[in-house]
N, CA, C and O atoms as CSV, one atom per row, in Angstrom:
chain,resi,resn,atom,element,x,y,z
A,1,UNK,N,N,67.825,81.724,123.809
A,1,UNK,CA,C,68.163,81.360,122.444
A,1,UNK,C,C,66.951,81.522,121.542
A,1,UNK,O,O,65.872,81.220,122.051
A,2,UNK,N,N,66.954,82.040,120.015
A,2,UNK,CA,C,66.060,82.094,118.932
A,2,UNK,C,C,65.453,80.606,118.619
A,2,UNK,O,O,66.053,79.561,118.869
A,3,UNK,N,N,64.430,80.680,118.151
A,3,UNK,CA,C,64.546,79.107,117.583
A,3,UNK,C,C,65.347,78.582,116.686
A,3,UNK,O,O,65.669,77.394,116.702
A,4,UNK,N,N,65.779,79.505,115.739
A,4,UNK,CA,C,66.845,79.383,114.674
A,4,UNK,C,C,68.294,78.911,115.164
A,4,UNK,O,O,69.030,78.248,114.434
A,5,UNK,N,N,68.639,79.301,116.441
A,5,UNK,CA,C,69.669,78.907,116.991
A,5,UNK,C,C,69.296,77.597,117.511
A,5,UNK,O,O,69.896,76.639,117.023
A,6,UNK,N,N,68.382,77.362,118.446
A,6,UNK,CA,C,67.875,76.090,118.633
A,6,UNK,C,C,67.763,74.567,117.610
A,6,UNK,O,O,67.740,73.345,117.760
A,7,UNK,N,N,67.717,75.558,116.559
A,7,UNK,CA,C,67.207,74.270,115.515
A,7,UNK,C,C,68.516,73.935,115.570
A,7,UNK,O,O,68.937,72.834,115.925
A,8,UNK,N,N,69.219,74.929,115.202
A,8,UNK,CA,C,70.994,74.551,114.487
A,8,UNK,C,C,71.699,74.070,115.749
A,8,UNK,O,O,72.663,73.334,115.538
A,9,UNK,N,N,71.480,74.272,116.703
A,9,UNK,CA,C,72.115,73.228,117.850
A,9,UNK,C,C,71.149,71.911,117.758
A,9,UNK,O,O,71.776,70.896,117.454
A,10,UNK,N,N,70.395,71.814,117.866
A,10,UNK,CA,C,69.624,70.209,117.899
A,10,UNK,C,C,70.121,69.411,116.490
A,10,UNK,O,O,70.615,68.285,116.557
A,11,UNK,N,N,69.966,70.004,115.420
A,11,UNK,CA,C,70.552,69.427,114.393
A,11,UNK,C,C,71.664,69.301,114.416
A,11,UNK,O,O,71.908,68.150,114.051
A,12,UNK,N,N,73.227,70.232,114.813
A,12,UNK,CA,C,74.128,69.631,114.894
A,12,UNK,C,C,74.673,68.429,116.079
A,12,UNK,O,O,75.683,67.746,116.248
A,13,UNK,N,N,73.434,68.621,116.716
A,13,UNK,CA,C,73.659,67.460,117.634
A,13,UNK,C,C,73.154,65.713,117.212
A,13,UNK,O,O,73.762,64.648,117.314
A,14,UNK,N,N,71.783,66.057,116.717
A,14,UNK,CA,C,71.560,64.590,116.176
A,14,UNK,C,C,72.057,63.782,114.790
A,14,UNK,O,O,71.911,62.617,114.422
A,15,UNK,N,N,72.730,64.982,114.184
A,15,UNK,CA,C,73.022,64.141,112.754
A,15,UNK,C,C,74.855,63.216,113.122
A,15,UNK,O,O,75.410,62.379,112.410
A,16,UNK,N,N,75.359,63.838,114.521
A,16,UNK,CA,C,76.373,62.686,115.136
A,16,UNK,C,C,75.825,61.553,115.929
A,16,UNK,O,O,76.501,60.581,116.267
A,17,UNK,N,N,74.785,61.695,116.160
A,17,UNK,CA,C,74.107,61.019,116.842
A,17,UNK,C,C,73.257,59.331,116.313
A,17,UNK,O,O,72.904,58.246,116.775
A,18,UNK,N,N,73.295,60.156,115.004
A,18,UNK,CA,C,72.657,59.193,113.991
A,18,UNK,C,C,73.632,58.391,113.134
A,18,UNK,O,O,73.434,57.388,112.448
A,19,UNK,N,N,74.808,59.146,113.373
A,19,UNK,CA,C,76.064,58.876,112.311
A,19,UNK,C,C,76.671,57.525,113.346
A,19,UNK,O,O,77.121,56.508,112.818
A,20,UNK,N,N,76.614,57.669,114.650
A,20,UNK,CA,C,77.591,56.529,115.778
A,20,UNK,C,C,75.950,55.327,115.724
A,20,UNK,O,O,75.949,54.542,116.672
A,21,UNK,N,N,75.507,55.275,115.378
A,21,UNK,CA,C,74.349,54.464,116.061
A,21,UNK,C,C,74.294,53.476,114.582
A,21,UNK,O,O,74.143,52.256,114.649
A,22,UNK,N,N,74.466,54.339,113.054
A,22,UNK,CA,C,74.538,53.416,112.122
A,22,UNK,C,C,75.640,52.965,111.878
A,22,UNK,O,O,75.857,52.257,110.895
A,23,UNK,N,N,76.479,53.285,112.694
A,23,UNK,CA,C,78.300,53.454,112.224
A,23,UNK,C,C,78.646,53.722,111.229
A,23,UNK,O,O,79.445,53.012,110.618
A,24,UNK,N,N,78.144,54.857,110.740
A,24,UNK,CA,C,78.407,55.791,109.422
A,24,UNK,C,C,79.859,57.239,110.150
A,24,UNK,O,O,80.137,57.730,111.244
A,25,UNK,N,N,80.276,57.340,108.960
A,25,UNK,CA,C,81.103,58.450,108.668
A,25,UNK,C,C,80.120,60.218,108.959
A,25,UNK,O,O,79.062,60.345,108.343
A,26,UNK,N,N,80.475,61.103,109.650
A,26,UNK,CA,C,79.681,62.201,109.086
A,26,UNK,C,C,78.940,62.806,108.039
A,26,UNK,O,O,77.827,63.333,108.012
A,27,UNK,N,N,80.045,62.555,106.957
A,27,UNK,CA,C,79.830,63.220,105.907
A,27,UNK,C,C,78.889,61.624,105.322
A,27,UNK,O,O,78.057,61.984,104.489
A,28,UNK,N,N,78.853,60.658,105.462
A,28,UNK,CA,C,78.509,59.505,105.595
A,28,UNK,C,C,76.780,59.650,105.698
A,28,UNK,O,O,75.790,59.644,104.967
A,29,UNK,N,N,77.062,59.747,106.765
A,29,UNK,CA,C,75.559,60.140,107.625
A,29,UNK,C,C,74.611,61.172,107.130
A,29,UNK,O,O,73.465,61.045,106.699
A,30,UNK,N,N,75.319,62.171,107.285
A,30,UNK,CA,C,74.634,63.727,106.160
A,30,UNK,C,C,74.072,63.151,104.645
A,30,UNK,O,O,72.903,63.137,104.260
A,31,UNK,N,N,74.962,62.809,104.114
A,31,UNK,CA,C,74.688,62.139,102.326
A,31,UNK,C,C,73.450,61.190,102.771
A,31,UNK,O,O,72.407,61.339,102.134
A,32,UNK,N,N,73.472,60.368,103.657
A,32,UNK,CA,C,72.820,59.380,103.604
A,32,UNK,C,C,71.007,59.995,104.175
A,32,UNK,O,O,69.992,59.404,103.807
A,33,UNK,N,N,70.982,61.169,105.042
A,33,UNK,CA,C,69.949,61.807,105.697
A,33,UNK,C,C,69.431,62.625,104.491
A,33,UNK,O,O,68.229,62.887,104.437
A,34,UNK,N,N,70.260,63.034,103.538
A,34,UNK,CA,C,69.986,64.154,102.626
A,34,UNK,C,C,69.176,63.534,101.525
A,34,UNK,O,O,68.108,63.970,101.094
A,35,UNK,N,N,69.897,62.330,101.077
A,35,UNK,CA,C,69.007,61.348,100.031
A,35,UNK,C,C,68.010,61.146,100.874
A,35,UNK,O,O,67.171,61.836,100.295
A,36,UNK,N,N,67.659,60.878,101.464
A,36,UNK,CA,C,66.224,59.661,101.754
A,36,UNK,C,C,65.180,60.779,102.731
A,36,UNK,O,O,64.018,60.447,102.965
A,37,UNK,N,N,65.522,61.585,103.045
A,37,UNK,CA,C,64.728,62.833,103.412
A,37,UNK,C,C,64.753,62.938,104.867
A,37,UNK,O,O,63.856,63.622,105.360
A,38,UNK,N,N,65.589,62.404,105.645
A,38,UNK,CA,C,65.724,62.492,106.882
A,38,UNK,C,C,66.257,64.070,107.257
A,38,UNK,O,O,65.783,64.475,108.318
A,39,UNK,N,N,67.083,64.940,106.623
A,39,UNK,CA,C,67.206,66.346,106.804
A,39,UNK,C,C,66.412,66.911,106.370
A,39,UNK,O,O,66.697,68.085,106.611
A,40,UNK,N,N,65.305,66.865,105.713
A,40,UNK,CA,C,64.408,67.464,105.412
A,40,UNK,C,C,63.473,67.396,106.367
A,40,UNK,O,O,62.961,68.463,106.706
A,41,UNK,N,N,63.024,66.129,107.032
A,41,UNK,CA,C,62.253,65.660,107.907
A,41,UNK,C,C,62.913,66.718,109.669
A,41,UNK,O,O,62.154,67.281,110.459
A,42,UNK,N,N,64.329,66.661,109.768
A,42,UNK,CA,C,64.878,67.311,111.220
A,42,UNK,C,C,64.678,68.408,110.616
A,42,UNK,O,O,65.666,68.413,111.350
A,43,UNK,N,N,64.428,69.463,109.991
A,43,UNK,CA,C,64.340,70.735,109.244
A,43,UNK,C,C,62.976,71.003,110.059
A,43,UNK,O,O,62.874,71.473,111.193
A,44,UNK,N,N,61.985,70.595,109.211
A,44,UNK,CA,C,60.490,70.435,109.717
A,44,UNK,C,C,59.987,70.109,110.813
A,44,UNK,O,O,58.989,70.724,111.190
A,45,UNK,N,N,60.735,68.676,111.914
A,45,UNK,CA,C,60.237,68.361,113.017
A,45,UNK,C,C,60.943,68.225,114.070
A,45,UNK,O,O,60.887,67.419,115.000
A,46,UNK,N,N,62.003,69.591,113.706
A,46,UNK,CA,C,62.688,69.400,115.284
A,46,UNK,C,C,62.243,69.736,116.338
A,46,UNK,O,O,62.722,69.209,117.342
A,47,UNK,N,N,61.480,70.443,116.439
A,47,UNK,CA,C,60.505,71.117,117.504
A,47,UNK,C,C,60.212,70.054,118.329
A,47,UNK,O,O,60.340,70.115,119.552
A,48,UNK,N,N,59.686,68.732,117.516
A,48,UNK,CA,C,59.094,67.733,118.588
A,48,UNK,C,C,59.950,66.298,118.538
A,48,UNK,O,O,59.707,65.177,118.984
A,49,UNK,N,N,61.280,66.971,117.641
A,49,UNK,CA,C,61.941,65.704,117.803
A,49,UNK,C,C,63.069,65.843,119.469
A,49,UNK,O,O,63.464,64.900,120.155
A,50,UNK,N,N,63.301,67.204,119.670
A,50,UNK,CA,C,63.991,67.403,120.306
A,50,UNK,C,C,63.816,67.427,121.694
A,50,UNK,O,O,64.609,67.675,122.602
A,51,UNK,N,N,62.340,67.048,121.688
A,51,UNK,CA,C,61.692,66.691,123.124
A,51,UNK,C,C,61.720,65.011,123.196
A,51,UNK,O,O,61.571,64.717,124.382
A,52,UNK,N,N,61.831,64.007,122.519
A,52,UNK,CA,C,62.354,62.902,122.827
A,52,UNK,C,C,63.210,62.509,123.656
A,52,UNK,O,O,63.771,63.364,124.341
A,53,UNK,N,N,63.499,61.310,123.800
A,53,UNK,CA,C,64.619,60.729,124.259
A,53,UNK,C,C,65.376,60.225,122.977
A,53,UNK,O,O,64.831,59.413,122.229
A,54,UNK,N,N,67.188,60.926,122.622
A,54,UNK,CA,C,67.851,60.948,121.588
A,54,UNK,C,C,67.928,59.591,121.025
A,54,UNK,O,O,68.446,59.630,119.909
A,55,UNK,N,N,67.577,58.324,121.422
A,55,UNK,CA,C,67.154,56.734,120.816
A,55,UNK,C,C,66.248,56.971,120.161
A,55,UNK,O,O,66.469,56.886,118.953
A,56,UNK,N,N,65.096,57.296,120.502
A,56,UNK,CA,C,64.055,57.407,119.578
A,56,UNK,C,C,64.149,58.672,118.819
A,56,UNK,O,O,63.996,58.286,117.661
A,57,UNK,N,N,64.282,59.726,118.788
A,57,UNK,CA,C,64.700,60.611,117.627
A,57,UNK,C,C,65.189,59.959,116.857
A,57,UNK,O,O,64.595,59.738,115.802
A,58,UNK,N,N,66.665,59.323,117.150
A,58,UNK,CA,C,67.619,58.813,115.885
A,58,UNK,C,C,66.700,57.829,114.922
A,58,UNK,O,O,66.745,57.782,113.693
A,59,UNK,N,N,65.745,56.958,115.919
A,59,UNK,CA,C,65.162,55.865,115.187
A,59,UNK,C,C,63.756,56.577,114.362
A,59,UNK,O,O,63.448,56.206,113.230
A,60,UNK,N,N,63.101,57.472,114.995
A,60,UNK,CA,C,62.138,58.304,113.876
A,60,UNK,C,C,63.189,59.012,112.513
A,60,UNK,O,O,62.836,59.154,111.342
A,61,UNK,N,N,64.258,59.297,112.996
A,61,UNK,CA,C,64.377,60.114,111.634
A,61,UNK,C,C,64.961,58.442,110.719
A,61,UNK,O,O,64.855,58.430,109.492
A,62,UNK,N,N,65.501,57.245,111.403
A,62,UNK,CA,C,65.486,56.211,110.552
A,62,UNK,C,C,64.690,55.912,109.977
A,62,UNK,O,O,64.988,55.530,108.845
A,63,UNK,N,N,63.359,55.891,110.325
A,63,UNK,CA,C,62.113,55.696,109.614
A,63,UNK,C,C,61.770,56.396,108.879
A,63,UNK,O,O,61.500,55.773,107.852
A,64,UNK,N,N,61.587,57.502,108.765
A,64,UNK,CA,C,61.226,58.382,107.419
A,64,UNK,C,C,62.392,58.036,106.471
A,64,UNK,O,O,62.021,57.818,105.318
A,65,UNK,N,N,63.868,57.925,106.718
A,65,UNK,CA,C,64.550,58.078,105.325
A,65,UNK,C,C,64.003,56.150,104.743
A,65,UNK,O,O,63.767,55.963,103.549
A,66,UNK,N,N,63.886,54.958,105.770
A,66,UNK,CA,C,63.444,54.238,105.068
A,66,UNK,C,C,62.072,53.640,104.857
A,66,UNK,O,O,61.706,52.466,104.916
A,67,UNK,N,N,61.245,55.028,104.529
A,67,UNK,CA,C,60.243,55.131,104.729
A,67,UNK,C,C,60.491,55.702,102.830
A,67,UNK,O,O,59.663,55.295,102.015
A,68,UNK,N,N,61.280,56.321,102.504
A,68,UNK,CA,C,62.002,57.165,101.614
A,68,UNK,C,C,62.737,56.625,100.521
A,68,UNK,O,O,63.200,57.228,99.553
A,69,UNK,N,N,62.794,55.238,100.835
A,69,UNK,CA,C,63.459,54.350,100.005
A,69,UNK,C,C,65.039,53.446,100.629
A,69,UNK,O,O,65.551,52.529,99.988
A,70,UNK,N,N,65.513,53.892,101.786
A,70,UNK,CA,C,66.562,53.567,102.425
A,70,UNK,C,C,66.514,52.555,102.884
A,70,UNK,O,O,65.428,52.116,103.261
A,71,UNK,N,N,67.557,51.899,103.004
A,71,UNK,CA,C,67.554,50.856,103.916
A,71,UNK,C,C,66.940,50.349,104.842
A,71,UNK,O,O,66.504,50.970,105.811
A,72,UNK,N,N,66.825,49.004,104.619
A,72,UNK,CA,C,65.727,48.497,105.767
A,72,UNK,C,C,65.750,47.594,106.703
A,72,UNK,O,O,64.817,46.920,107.138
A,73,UNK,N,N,67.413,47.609,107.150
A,73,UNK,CA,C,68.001,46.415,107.611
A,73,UNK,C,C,69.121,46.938,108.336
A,73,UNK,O,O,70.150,46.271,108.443
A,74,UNK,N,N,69.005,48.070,108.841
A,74,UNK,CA,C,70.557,48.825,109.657
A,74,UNK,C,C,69.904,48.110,111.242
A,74,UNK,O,O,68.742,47.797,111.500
A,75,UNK,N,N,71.203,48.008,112.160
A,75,UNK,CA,C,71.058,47.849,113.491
A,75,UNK,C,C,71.607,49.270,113.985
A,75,UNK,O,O,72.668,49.680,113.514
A,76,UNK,N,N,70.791,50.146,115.074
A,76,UNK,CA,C,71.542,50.749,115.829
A,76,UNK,C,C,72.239,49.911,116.446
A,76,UNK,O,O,72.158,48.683,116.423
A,77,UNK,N,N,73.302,50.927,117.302
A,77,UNK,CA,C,73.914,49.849,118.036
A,77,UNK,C,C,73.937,50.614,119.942
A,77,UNK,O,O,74.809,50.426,120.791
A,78,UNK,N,N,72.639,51.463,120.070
A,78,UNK,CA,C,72.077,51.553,121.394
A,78,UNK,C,C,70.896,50.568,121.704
A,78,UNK,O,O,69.855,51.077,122.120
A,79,UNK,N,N,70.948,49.401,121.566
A,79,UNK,CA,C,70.282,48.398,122.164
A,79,UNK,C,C,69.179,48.357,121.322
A,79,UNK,O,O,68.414,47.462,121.684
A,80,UNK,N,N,68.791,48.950,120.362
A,80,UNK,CA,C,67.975,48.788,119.295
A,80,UNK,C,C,68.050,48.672,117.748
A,80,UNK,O,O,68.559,49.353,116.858
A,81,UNK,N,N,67.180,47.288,117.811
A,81,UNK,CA,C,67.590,46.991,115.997
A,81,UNK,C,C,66.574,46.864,115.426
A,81,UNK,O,O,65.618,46.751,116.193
A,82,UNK,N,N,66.250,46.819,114.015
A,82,UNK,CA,C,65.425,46.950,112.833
A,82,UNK,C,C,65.793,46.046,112.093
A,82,UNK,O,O,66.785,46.072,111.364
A,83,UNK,N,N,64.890,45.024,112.244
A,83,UNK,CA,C,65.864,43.702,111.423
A,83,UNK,C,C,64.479,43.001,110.559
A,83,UNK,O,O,64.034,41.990,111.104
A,84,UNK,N,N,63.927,43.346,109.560
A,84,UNK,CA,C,63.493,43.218,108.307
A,84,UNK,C,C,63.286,42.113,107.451
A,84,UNK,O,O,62.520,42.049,106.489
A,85,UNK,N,N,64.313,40.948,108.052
A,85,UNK,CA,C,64.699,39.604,107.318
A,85,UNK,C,C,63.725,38.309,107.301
A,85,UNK,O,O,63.716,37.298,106.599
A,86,UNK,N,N,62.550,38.958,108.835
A,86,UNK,CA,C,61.887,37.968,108.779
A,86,UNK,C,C,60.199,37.898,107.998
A,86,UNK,O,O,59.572,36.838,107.977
């Protein structure tokens, strides 16, 4: 495979990935990655996002979008949460 193909399989793989973990909608998820720069961010660092383990990918690209201005209080719901309140 090209890397170009690579990217576009890793990306269509983590932006469902990110969508079940916030319990967002697709198109949900996309809008929400697109504002706060999280597709901009998998654009640029899939190379080394895609060598992770897919928990922590999902939760780095959480951090840049609320790093970005986003929310700062979502729970995944793979055994890891981000809870802000205290």
């Amino acid at each position: 495979m090209s890397d170009i193909s690579d990217k576009i399989s890793f990306i269509s793989c983590i932006i469902p990935e990110f969508a079940a973990a916030y319990k967002m909608s697709m198109p949900n998820a996309y809008n929400f990655l697109k504002k706060y720069g999280g597709l901009q961010y998998l654009y640029d660092e899939w190379w080394a996002l895609h060598t992770e383990n897919i928990v922590w990918a999902v939760r780095d690209i959480y951090e840049v979008c609320r790093n970005n201005g986003g929310p700062d209080n979502a729970c995944i719901s793979w055994r890891l949460c981000v809870d802000r309140r205290d």
